[in-house]
Each structure stands twice: as structure tokens, then as C-alpha cells.
C-alpha positions as CSV (number, residue, x, y, z in Angstrom):
1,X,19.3,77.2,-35.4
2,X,16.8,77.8,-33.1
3,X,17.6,78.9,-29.1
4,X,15.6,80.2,-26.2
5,X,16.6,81.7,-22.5
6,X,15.0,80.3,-19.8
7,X,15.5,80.9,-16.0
8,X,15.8,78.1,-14.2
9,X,13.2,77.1,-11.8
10,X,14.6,74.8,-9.6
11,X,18.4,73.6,-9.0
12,X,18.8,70.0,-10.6
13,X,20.2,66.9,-8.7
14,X,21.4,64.0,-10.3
15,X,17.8,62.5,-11.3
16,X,16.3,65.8,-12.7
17,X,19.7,65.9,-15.0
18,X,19.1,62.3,-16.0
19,X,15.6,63.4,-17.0
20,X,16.8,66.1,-18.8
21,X,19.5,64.1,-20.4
22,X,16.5,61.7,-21.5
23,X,14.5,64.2,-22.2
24,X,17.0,65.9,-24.9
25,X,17.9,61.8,-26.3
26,X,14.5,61.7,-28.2
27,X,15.8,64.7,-30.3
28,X,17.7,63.8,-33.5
29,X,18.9,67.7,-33.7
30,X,22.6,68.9,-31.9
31,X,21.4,70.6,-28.7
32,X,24.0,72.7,-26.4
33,X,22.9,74.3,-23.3
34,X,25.1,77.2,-22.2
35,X,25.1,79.0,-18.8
36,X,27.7,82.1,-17.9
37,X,30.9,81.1,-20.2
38,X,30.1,77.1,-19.9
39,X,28.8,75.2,-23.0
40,X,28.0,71.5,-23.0
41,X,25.9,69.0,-25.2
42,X,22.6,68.5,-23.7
43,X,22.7,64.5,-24.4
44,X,25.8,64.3,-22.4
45,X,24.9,63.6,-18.4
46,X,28.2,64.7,-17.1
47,X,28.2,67.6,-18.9
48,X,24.6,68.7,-17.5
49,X,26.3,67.7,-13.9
50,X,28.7,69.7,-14.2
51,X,27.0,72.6,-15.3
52,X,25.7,72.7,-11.7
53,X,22.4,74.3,-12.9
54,X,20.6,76.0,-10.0
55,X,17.6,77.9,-9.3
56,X,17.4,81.7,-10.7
57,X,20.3,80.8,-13.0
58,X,19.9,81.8,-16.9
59,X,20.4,79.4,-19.2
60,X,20.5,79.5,-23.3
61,X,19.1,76.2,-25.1
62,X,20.6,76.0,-28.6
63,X,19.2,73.5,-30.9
64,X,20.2,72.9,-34.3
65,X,18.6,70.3,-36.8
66,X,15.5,68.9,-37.5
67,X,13.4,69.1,-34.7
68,X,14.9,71.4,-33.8
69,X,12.2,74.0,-32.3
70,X,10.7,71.0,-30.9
71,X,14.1,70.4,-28.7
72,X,14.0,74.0,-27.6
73,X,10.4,74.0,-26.6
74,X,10.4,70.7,-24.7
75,X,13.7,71.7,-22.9
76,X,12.8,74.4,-21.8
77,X,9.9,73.2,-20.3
78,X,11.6,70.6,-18.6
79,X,13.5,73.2,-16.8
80,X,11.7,76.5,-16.2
């Protein structure tokens, strides 16, 4: 398992979470993002939606599988 906190830059509207969403799709590993209390698969849009992810927030990418670290990484960029 591989995971990494990241502060999030900028607040996401529905587009940026469709990226995001996309974005964590090319992955074959099981990626959770979790912010406060709140966990939610990473491939699922209404879950990222209804994390309500906005700017300054802290989130926690988890990633487990085979690409793992890969996930994390490009996740992360994505939103920090």
C-alpha cells in the first residue's frame, strides 16, 4: 500500500473531478482518497463530488496494487 497527503490547491468543480476520476481510471490498483472522516474510491465520480474537495483542504491518496506508486504520484499531481 502506498499513500501520500497532499493539500489541495484549488477547490474542484464538476470537470476537474471528471478529470480526476479519469485520471485515477488508467490505474489497475484500488485507490481511496480520504478527507476529515470521508473515504471514497477515487474511480467513482459521485463519490469525488461528494467529497466537496476545496482549496487548503488535506487530503490522503491510498493506493493499493500494482501501480500502485504510480497512482499516488500522478494523483497527487493532479490535485496539489
Amino acid at each position: 500500500m502506498t499513500q501520500k497527503t497532499i493539500i489541495i490547491k484549488e477547490s474542484l468543480d464538476a470537470r476537474q473531478a471528471a478529470f480526476f476520476v479519469q485520471t485515477a481510471g488508467k490505474f489497475q490498483s484500488d485507490i481511496r482518497i480520504a478527507i476529515d472522516d470521508k473515504k471514497v474510491n477515487a474511480k467513482s465520480i459521485m463519490g469525488i463530488i461528494a467529497l466537496g474537495m476545496t482549496a487548503g483542504q488535506s487530503a490522503n491518496i491510498i493506493a493499493e496494487g500494482s501501480d500502485e506508486e504510480a497512482a499516488v504520484n500522478e494523483l497527487a499531481a493532479v490535485l496539489a
